[in-house]
MARTOR-560801 format. One record per atom (N, C-alpha, C, O): residue number from 1; y, x, z. Coordinates in steps of 0.001 Angstrom, whole numbers, plus 524288, in hexadecimal, padded with zeros to 5 digits. Layout:
N
{i:NUM; north:Y; east:X; up:Z} .
...
//
This chain:
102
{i:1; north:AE0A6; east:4247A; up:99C56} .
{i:1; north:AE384; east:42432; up:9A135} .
{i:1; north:AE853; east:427B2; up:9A0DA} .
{i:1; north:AE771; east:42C36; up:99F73} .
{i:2; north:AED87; east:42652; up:9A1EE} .
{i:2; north:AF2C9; east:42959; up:9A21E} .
{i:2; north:AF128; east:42F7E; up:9A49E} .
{i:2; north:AECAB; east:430F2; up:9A58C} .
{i:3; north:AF440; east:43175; up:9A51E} .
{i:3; north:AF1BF; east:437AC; up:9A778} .
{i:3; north:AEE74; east:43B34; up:9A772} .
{i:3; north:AEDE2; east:43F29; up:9AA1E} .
{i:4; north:AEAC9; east:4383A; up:9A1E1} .
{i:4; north:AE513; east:43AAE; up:9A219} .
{i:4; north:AE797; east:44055; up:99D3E} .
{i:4; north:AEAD6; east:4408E; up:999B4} .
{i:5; north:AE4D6; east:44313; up:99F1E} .
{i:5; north:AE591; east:446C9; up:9990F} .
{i:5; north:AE0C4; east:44BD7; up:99A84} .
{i:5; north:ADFC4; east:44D7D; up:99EEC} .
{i:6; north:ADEC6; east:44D41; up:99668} .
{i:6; north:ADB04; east:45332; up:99578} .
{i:6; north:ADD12; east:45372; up:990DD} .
{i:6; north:AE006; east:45070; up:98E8E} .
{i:7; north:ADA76; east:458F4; up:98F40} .
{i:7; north:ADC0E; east:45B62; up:98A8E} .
{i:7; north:ADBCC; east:458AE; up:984DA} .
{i:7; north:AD886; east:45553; up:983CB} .
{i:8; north:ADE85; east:459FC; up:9824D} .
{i:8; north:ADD81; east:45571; up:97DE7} .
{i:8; north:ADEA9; east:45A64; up:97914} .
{i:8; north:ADD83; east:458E2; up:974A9} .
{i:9; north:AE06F; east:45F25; up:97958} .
{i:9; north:ADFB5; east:4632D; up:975E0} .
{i:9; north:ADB4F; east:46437; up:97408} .
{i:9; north:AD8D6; east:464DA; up:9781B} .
{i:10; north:AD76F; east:4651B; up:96F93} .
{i:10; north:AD2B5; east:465E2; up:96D65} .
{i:10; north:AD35C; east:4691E; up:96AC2} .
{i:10; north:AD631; east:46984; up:966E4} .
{i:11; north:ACF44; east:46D4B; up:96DB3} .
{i:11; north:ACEE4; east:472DA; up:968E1} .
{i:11; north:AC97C; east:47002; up:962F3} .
{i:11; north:AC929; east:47137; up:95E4E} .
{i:12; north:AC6DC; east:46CD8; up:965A4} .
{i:12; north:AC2C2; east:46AEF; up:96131} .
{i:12; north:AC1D2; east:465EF; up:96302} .
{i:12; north:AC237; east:4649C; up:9679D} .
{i:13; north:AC073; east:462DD; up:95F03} .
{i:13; north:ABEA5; east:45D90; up:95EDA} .
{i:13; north:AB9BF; east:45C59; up:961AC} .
{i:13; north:AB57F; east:45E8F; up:96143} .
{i:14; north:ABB32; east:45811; up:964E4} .
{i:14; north:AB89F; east:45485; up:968EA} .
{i:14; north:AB4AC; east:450C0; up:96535} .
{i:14; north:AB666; east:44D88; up:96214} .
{i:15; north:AAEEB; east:451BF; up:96625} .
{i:15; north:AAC1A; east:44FC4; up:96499} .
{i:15; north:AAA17; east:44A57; up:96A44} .
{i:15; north:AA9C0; east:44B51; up:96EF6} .
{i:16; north:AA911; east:444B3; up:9677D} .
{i:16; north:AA826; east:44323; up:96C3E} .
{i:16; north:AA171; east:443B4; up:96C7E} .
{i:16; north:A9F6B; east:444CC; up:96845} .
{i:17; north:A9EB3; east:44337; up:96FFB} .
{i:17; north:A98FA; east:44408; up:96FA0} .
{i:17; north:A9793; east:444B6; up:97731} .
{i:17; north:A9966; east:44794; up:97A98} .
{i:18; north:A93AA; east:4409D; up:9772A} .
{i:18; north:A922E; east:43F4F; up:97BCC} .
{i:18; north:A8BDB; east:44301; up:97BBE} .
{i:18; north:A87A8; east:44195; up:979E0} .
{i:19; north:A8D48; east:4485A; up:97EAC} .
{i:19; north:A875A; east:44B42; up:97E2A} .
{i:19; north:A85AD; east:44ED0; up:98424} .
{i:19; north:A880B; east:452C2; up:9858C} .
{i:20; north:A824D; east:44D01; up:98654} .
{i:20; north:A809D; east:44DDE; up:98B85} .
{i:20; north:A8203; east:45424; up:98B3B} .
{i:20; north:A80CD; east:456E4; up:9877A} .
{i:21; north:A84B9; east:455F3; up:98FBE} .
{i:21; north:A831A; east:45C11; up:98F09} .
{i:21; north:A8311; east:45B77; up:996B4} .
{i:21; north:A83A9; east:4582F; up:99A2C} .
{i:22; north:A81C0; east:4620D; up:995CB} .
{i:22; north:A7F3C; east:463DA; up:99D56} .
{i:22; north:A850D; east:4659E; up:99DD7} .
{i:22; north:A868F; east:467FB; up:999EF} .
{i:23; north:A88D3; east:46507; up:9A1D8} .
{i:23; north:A8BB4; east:46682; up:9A50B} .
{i:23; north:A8B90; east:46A14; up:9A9A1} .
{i:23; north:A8B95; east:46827; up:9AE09} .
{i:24; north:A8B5D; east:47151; up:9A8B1} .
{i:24; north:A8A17; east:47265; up:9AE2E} .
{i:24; north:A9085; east:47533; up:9B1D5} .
{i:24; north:A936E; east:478C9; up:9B07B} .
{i:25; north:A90A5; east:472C6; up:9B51F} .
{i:25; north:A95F4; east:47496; up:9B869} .
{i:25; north:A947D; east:476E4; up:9BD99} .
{i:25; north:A9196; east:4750A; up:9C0F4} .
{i:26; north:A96FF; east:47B29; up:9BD93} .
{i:26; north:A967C; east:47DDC; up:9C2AD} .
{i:26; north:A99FF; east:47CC5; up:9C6AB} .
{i:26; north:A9ECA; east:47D01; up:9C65F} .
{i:27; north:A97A0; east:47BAF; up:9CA0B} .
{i:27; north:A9CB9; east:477FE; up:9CE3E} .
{i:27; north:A9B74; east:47858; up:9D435} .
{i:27; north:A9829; east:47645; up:9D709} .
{i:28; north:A9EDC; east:47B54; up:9D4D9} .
{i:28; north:A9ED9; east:47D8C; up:9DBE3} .
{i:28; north:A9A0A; east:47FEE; up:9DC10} .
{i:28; north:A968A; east:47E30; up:9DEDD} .
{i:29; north:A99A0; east:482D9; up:9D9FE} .
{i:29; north:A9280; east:485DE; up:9DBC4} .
{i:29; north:A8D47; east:483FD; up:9D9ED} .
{i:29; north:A894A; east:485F5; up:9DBC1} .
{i:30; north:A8D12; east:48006; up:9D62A} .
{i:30; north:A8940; east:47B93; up:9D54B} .
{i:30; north:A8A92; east:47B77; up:9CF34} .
{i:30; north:A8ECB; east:47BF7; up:9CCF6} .
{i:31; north:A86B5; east:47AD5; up:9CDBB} .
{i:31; north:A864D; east:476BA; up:9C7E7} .
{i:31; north:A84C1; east:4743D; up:9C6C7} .
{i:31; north:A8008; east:473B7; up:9C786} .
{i:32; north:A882E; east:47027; up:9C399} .
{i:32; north:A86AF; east:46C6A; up:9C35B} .
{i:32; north:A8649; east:46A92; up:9BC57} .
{i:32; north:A89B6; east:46B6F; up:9B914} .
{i:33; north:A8148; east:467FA; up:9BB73} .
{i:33; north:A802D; east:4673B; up:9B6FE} .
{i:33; north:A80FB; east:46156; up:9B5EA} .
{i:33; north:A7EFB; east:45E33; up:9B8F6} .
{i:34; north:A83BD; east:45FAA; up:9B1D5} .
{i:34; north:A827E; east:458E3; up:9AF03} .
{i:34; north:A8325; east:45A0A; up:9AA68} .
{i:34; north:A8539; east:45D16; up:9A752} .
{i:35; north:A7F27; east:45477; up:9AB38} .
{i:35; north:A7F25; east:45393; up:9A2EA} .
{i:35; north:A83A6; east:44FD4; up:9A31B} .
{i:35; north:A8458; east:44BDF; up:9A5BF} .
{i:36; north:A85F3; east:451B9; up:9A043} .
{i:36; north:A8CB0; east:44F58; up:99E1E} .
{i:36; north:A8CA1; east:44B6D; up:998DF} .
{i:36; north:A8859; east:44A44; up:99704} .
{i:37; north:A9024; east:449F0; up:99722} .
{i:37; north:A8EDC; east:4485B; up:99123} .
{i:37; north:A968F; east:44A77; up:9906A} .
{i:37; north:A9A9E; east:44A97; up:992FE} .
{i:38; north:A941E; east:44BF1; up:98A31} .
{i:38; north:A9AE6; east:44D3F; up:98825} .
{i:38; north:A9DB7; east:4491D; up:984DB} .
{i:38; north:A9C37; east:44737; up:980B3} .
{i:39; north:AA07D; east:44877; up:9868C} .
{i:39; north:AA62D; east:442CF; up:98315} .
{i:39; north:AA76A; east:44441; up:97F2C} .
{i:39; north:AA9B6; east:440C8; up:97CC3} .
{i:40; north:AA6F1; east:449A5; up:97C00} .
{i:40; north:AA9AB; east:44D38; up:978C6} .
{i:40; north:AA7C7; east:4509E; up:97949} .
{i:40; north:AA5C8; east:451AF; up:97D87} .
{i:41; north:AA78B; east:4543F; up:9749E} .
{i:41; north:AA7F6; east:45926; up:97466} .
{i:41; north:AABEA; east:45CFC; up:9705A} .
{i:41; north:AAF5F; east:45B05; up:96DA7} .
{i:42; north:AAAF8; east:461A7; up:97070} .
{i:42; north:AAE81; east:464F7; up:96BE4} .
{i:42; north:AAC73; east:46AC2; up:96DB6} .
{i:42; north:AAA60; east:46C30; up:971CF} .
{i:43; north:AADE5; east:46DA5; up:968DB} .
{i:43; north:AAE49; east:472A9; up:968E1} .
{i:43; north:AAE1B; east:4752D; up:96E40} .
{i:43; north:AAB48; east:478A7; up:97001} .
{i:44; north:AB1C0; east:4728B; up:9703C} .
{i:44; north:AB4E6; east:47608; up:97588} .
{i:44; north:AB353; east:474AB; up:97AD5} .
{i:44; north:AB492; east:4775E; up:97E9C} .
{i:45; north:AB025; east:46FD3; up:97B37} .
{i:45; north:AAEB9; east:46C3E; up:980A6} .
{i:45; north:AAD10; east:4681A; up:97EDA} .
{i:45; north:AAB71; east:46657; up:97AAE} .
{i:46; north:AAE28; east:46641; up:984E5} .
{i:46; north:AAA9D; east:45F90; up:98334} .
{i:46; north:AAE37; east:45BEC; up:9871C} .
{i:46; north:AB1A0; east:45D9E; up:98A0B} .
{i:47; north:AAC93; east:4561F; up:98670} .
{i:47; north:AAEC4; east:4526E; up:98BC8} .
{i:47; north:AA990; east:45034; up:98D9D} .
{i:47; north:AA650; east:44DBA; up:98B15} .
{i:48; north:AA989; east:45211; up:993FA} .
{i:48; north:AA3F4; east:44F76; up:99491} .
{i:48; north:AA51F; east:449C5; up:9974F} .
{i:48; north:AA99A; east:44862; up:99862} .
{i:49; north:AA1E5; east:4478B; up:99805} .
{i:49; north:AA293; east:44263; up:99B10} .
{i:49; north:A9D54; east:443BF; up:99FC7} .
{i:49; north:A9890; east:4433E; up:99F61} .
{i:50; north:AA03A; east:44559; up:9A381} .
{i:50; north:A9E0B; east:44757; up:9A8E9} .
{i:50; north:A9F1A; east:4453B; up:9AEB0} .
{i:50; north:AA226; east:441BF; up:9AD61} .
{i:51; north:A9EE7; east:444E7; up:9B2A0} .
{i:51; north:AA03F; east:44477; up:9B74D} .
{i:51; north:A9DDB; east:4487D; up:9BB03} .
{i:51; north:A9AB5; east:44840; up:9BEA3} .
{i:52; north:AA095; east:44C45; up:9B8AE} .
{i:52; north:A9E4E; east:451BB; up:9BD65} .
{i:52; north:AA471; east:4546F; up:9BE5D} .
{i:52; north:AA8AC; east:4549E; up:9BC16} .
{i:53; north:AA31B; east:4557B; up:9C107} .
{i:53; north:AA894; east:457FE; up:9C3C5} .
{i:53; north:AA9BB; east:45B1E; up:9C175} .
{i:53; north:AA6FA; east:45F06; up:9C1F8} .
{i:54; north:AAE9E; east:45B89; up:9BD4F} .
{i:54; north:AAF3B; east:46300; up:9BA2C} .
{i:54; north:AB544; east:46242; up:9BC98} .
{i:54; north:AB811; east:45E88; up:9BDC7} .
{i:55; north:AB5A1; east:467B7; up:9BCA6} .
{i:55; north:ABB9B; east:46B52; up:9BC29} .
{i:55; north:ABCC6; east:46D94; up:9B7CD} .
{i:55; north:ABA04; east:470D3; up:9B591} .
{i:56; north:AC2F4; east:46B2F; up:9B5AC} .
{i:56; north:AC40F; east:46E8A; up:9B07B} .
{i:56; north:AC288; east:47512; up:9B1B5} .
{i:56; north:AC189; east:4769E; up:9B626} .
{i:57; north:AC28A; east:476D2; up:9AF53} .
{i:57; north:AC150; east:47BFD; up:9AEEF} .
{i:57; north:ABC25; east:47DFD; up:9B0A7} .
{i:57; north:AB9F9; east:481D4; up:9AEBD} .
{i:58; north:AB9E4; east:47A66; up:9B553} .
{i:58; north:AB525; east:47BA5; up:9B4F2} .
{i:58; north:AB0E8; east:47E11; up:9B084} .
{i:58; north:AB238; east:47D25; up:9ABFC} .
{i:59; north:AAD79; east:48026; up:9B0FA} .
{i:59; north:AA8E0; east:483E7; up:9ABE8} .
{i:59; north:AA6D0; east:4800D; up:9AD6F} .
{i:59; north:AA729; east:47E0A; up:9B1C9} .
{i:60; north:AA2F9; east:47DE8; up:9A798} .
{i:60; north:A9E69; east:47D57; up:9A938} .
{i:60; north:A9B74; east:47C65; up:9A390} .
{i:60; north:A9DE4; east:47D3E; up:99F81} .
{i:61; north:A95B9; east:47A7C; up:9A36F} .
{i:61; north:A91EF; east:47C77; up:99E98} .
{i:61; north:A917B; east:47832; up:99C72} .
{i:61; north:A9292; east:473F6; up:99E74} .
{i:62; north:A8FD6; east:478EB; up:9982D} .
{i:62; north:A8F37; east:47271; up:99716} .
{i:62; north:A88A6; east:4748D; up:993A1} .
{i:62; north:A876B; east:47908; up:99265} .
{i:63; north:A85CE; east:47000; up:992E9} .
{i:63; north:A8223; east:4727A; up:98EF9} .
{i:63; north:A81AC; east:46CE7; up:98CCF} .
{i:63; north:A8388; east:46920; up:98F22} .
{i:64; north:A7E49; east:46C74; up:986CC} .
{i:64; north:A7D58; east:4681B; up:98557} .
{i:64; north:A7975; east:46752; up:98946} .
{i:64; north:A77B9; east:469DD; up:98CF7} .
{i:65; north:A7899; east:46293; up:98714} .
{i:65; north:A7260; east:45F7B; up:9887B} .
{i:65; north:A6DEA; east:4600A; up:9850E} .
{i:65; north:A695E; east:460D9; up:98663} .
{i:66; north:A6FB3; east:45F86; up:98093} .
{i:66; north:A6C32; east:45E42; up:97A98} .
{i:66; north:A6C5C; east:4642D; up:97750} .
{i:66; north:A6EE6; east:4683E; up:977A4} .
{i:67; north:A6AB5; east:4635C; up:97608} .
{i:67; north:A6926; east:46AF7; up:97228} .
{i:67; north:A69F8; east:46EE1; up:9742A} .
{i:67; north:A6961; east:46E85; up:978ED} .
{i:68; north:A6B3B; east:4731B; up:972B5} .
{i:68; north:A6A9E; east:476FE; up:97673} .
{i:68; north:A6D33; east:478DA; up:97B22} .
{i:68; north:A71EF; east:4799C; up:97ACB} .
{i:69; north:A6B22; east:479A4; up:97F10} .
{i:69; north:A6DD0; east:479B9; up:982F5} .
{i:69; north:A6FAF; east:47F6C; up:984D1} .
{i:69; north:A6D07; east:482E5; up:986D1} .
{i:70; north:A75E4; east:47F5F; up:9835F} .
{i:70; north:A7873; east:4846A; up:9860B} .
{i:70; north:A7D1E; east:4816A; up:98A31} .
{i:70; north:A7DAD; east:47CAA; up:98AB3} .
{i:71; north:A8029; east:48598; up:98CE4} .
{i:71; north:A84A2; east:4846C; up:98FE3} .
{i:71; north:A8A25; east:4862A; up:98DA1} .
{i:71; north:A8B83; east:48A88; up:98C26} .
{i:72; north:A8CE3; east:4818D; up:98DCB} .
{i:72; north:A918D; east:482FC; up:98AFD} .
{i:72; north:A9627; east:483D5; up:990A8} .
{i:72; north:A97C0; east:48035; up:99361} .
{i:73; north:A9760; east:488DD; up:9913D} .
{i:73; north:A9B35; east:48969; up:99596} .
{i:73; north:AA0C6; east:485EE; up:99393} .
{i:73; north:AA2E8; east:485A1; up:98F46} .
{i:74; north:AA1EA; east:483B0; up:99867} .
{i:74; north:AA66C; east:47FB8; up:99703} .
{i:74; north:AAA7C; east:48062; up:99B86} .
{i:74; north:AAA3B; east:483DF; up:99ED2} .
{i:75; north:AADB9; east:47D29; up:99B4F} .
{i:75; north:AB25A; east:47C82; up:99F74} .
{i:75; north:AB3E0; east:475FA; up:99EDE} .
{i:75; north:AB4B1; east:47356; up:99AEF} .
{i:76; north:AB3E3; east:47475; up:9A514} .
{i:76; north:AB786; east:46F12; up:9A33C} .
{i:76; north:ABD61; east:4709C; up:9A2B9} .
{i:76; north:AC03A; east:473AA; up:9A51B} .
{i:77; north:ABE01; east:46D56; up:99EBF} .
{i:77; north:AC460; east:46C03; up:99DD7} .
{i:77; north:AC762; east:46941; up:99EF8} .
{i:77; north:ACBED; east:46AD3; up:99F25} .
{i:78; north:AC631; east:4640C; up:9A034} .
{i:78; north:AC6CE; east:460A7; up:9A371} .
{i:78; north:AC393; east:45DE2; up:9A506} .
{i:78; north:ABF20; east:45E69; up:9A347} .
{i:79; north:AC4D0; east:45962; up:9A970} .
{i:79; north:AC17E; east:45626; up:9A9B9} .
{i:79; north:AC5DD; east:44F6A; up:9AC1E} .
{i:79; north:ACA36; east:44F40; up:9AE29} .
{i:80; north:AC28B; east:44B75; up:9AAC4} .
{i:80; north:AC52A; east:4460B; up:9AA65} .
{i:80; north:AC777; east:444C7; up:9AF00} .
{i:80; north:AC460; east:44318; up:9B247} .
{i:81; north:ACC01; east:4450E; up:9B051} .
{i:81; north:ACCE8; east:44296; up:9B514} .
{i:81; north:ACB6C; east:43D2E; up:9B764} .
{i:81; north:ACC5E; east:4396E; up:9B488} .
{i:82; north:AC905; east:43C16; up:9BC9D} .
{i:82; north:AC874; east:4396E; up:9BF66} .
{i:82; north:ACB3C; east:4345C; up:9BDD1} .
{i:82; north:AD003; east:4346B; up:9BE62} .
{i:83; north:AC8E9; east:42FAC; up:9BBCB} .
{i:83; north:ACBFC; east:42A73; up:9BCCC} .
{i:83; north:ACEE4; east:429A2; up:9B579} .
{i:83; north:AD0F8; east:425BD; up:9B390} .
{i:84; north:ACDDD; east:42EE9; up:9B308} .
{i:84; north:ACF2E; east:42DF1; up:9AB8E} .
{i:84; north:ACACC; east:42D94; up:9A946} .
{i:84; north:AC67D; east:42F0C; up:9AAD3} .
{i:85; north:ACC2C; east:42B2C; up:9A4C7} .
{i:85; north:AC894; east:42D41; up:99FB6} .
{i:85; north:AC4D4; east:430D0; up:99F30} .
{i:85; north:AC115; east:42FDB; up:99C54} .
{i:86; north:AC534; east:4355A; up:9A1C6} .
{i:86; north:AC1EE; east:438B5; up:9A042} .
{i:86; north:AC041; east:43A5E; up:9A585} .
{i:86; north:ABEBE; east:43EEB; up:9A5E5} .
{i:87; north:AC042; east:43698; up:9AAE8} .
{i:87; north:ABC90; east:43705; up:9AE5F} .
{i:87; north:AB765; east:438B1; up:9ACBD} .
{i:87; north:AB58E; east:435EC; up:9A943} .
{i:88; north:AB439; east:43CDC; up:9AE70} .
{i:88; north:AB016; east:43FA0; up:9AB69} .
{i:88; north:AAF1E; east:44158; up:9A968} .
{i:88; north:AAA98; east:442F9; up:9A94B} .
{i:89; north:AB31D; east:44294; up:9A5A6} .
{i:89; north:AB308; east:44569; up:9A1AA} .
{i:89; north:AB4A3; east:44AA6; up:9A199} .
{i:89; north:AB897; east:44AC8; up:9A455} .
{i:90; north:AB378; east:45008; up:99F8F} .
{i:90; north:AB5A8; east:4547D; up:9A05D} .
{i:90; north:AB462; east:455E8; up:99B93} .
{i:90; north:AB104; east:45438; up:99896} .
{i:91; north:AB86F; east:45A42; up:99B09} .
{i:91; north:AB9BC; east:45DB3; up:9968E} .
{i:91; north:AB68F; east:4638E; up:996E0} .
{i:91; north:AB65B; east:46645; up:99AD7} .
{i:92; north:AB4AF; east:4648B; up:992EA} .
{i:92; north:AB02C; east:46A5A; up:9935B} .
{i:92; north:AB302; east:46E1F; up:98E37} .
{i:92; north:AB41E; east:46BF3; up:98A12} .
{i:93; north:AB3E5; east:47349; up:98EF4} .
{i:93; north:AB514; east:47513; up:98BCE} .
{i:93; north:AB167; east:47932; up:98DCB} .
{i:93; north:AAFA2; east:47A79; up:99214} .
{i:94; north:AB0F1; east:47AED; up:98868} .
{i:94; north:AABFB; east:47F02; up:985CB} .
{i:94; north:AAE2B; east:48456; up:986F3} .
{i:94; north:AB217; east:485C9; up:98493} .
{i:95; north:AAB6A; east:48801; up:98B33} .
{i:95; north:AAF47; east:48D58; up:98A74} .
{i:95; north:AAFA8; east:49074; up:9837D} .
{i:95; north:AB356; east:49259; up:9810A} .
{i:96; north:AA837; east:48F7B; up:981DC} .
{i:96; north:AAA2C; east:4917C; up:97D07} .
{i:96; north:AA7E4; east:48D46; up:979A1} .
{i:96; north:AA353; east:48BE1; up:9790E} .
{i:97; north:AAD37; east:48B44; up:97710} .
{i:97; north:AADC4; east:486E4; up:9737C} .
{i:97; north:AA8E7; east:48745; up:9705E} .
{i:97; north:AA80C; east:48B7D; up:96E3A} .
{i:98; north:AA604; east:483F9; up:96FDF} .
{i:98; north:AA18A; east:48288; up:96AC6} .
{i:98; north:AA303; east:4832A; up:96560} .
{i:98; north:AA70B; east:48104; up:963DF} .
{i:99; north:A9FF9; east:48620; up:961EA} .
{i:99; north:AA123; east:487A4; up:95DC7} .
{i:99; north:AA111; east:48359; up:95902} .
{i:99; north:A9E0F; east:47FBB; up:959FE} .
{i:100; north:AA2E3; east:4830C; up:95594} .
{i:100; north:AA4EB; east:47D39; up:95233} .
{i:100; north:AA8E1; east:47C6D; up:95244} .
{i:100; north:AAC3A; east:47E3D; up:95534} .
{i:101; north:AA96B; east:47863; up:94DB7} .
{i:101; north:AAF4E; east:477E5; up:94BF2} .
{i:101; north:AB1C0; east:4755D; up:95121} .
{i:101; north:AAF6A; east:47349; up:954C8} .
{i:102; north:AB890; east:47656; up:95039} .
{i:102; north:ABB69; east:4747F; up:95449} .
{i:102; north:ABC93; east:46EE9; up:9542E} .
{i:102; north:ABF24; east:46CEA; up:957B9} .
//
């Protein structure tokens, strides 16, 4: 769609891989938990394919689903505008990047 644009700079390579993880966002006083699935991943974040309400900059956790389960503190980076391509979709970046090649 004309006008659409997010970041397209990459500190590390975008793996694509469709893998359930828990989503927890703190939002107005409440949290709220979903199982998400990710479009991508990398070093640095992920793209989830979601329909929950995020705010760029918003914090929030992500954990897998499958093996061991810790919380990875995150931030959205963006998220898909309304009526494009990436309706649903939001951008997660890792506060501290995952260790592995870039």
């Amino acid at each position: 769609m004309a006008g659409e644009s997010y970041p397209t700079a990459r500190r590390s390579k975008r793996i694509p891989a469709r893998i359930p993880v828990t989503l927890i966002v703190q939002s107005t006083g409440e949290k709220v938990i979903r199982e998400v699935y990710t479009c991508d991943l990398s070093q640095h974040g992920l793209r989830i394919q979601a329909h929950v309400p995020l705010i760029p900059g918003q914090t929030v956790k992500v954990i897998p689903s499958e093996g061991p389960r810790y919380a990875v503190h995150s931030r959205v980076a963006w998220v898909g505008p309304v009526g494009s391509r990436l309706e649903g979709q939001a951008g997660i970046e890792f506060l501290n990047p995952l260790s592995g090649p870039g």
